[in-house]
C-alpha positions as CSV (number, residue, x, y, z in Angstrom):
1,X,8.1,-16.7,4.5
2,X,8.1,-15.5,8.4
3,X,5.6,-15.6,10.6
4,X,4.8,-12.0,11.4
5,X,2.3,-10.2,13.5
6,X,0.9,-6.7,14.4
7,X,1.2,-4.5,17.3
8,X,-2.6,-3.1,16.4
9,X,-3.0,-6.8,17.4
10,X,-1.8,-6.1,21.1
11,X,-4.0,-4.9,23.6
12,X,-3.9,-4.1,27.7
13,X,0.1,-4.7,27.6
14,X,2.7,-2.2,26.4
15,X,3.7,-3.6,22.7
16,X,7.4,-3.7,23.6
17,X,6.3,-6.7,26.2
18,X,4.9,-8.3,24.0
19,X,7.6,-9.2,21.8
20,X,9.2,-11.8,23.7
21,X,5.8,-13.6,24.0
22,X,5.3,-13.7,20.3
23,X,9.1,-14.8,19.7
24,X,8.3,-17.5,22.1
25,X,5.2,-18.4,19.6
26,X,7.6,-18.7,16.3
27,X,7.2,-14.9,14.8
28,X,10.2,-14.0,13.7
29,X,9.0,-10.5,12.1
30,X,6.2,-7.5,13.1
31,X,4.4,-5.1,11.6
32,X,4.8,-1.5,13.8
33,X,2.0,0.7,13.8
34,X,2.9,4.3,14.3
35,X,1.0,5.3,17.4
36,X,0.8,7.3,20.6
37,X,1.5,4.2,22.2
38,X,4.4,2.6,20.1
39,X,6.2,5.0,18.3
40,X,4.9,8.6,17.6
41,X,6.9,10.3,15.1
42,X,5.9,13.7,16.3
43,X,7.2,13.5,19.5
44,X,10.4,14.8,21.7
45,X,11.3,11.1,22.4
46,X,11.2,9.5,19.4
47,X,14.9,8.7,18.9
48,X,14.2,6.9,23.0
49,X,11.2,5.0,21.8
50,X,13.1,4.1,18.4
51,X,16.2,2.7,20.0
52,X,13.9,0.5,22.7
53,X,12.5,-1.0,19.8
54,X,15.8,-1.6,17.9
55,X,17.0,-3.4,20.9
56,X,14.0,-5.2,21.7
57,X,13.4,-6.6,17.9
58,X,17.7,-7.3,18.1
59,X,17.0,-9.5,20.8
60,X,14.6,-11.4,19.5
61,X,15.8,-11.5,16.3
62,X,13.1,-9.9,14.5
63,X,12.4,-7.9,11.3
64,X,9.6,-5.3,10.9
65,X,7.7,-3.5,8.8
66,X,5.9,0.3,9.4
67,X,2.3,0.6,9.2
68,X,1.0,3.9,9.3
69,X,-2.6,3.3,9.7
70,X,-3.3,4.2,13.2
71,X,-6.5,5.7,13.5
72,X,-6.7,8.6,15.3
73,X,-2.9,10.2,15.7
74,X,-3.6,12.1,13.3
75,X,-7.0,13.5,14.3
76,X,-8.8,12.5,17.4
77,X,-11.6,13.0,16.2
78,X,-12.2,11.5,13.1
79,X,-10.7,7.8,11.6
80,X,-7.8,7.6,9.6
81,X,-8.1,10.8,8.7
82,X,-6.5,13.3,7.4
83,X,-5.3,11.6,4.5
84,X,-3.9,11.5,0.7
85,X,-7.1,12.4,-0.4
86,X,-8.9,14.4,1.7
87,X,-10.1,17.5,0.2
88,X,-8.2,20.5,2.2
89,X,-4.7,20.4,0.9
90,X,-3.3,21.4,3.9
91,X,-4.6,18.4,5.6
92,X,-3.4,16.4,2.9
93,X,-0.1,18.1,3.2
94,X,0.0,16.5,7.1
95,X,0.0,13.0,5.7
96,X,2.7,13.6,3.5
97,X,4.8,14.9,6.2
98,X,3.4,12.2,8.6
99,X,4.1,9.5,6.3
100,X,7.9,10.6,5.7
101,X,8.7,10.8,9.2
102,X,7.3,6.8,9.3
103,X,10.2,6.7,6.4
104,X,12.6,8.1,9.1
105,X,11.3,5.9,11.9
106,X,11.6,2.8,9.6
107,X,14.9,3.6,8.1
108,X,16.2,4.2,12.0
109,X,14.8,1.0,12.8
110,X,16.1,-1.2,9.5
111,X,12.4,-2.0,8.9
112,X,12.1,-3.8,5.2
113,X,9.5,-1.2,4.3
114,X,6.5,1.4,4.9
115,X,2.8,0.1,4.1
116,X,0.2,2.8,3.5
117,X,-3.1,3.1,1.9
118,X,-5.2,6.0,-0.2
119,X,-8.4,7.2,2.5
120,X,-11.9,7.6,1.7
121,X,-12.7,10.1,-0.6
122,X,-15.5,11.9,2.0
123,X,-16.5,14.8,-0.6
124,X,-17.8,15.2,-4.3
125,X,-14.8,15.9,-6.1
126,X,-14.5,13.7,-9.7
127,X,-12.4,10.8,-9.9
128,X,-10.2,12.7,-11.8
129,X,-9.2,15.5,-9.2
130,X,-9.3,12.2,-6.4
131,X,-6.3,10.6,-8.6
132,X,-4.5,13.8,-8.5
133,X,-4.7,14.2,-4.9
134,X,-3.4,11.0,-4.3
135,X,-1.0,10.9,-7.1
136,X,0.9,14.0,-5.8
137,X,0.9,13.3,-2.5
138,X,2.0,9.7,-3.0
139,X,5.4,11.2,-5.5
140,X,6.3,13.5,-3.0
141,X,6.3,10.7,-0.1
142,X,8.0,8.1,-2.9
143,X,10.9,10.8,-3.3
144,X,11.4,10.6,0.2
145,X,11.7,6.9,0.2
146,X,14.0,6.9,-2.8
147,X,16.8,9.5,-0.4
148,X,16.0,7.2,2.5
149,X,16.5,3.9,0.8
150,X,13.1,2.7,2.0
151,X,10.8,0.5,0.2
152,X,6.8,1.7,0.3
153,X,4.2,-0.5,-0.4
154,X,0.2,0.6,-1.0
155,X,-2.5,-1.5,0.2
156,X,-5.7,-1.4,-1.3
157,X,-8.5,-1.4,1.4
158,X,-12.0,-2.0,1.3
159,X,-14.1,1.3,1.2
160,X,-11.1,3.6,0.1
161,X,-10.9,5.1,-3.4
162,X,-8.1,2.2,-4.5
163,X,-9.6,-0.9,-2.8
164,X,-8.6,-3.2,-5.8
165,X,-5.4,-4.9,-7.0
166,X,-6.8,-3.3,-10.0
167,X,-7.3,0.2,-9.0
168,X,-3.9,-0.2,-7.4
169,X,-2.5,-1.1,-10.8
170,X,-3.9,1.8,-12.4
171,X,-1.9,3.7,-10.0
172,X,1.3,2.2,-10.2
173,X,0.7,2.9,-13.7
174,X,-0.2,6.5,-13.5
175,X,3.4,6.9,-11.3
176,X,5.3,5.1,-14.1
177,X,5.9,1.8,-11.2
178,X,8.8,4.0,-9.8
179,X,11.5,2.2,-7.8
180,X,10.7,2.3,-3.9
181,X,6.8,1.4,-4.5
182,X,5.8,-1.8,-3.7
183,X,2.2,-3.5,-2.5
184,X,0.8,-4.3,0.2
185,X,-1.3,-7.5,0.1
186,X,-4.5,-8.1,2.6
187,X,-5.9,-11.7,1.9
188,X,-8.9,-10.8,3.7
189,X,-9.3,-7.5,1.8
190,X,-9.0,-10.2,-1.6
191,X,-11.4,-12.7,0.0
192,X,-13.9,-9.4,1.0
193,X,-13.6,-7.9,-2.5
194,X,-14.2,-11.1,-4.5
195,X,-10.2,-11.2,-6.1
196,X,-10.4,-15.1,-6.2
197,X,-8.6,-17.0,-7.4
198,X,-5.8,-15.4,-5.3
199,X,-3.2,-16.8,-7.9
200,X,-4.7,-15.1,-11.0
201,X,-5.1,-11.8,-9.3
202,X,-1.6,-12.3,-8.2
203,X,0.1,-13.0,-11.1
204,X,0.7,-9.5,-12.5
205,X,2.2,-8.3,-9.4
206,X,5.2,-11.1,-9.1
207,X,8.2,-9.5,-7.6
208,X,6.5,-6.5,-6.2
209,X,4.9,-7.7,-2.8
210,X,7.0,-6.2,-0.1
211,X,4.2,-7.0,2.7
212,X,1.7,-9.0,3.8
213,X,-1.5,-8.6,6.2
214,X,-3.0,-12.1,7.5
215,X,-6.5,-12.4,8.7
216,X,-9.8,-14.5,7.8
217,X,-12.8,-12.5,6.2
218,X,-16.2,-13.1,4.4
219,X,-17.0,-12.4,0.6
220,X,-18.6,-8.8,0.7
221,X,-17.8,-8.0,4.2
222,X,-14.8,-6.0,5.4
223,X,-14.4,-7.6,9.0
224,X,-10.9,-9.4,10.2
225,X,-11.7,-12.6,11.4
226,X,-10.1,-15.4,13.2
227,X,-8.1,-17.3,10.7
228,X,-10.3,-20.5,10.0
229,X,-13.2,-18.7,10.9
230,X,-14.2,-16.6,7.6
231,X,-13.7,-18.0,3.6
232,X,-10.1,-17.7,3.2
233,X,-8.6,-20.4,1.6
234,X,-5.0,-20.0,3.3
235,X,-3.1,-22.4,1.3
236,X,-4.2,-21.3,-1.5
237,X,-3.2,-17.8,-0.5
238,X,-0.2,-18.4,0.7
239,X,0.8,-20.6,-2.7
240,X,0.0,-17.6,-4.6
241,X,2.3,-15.4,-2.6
242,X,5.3,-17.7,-2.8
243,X,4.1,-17.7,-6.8
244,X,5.2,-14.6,-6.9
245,X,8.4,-14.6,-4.9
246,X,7.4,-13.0,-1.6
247,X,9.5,-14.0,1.0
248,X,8.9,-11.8,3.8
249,X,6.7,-11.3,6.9
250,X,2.8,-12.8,7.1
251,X,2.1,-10.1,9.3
252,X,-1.2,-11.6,10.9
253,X,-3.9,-8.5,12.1
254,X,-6.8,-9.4,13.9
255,X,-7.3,-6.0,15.8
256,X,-10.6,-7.1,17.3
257,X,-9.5,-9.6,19.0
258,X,-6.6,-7.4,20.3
259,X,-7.8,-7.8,24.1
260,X,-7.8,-11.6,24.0
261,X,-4.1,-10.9,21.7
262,X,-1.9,-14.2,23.3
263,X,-4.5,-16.9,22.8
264,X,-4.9,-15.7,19.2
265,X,-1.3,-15.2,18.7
266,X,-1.0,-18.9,19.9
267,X,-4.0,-19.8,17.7
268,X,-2.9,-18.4,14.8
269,X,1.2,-19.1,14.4
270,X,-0.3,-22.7,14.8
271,X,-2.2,-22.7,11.8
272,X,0.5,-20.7,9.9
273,X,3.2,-23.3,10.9
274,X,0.6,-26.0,9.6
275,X,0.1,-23.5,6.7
276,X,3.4,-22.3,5.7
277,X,6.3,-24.7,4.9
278,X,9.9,-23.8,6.5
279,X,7.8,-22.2,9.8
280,X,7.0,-25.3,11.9
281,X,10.3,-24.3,14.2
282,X,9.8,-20.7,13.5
């Protein structure tokens, strides 16, 4: 596994400086989140901003990941949203075409893979109308993977409708597992949600983790910590994952502590290297 880390991560520096720090600190991978100030896949530039980042992560040897969480491209007014299952299929359909163009970015850019999530379900509808809206949006975006050759992987989060590596099994299973979708794995969203041990709820999903989010968290409360700080047993976590044959990017995302972003980039590739075997030299 790689030592990994995420631009939401960085604060009160442009992202692109940045990288050479975090090289210097033993990441050798990072996870991109779409944004006004990284790479916004609605605007004129984007083929500029994507090759500055090519050449930046080429010279520091780095692989990445898209994450297409940012929270207010899309509406600047209200978190996250519109999103897969937001009532108004019109601004559901803006996800969809939001989350392909991240396919395009990260297919430009060689990234392994696009993570994504479901939204909060913010009316009444039945759970049955909610899996609908996410299941159609979520085949027409895996389609566009499957042309681009891009790998997608679904986080559950805490406080959307799939915040489980349950629910999110009941949705692979409602798309018939198809070949570019992947997971996303949180070990803080685990630790909040009470999926402990980490290697039993693990264990069904070995050789499909294509991406990994590292942070610390309490039981019962969705807040990313300092790692060391919350209830995360990281070894433990980390055996799981190696378990079941991930090998890629521990992407860690603390994006409250994004103004003080060095010292916790320092602080945190230390404990990974003491963590992870294989990362000590980076």
């Amino acid at each position: 596994m790689r030592l990994g880390y995420s631009t939401n991560s960085v604060g009160d520096v442009d992202p692109l400086d940045a990288i050479p720090v975090l090289r210097d600190l033993g990441y050798r991978s990072l996870a991109i989140t779409l944004d006004h100030h990284t790479i916004d896949p609605f605007a004129d530039d984007r083929p500029t901003r994507v090759a500055r980042w090519r050449k930046a992560l080429a010279a520091a040897g780095m692989t990445c990941v898209v994450e297409t969480g940012a929270r207010h491209l899309l509406d600047a007014a209200v978190k996250h949203e519109p999103t897969l299952v937001s009532s108004d299929p019109n601004a559901r359909a803006r996800r969809v075409d939001f989350t392909r163009r991240a396919i395009d970015v990260a297919a430009d850019l060689d990234a392994e893979g696009v993570s994504l999530w479901s939204g909060i379900v913010r009316d009444s509808a039945p759970a049955d109308t909610v899996w609908t809206r996410l299941s159609g949006g979520l085949a027409a975006i895996i389609d566009h993977a499957a042309r681009r050759g891009m790998i997608v992987s679904f986080e559950p989060e805490p406080g959307m409708f799939i915040d489980t590596l349950v629910r999110a099994g009941r949705l692979f299973d409602r798309l018939g597992h198809p070949g570019p979708l992947r997971l996303t794995v949180d070990i803080g969203h685990m630790e909040c949600m009470g999926e402990r041990p980490f290697a039993t709820h693990l264990a069904p999903w070995k050789g499909l983790v294509a991406n990994v989010h590292v942070d610390d968290m309490l039981a019962c409360r969705h807040e990313h910590l300092p790692l060391g700080t919350g209830d995360v047993d990281l070894a433990a976590a980390v055996a799981a994952l190696a378990a079941v044959g991930y090998r890629g990017g521990l992407h860690v995302e603390l994006p409250r502590q994004s103004h003080c972003w060095r010292e916790t980039a320092r602080q945190s590739a230390s404990i990974l290297q003491q963590t992870v075997p294989g990362t000590e030299s980076g």
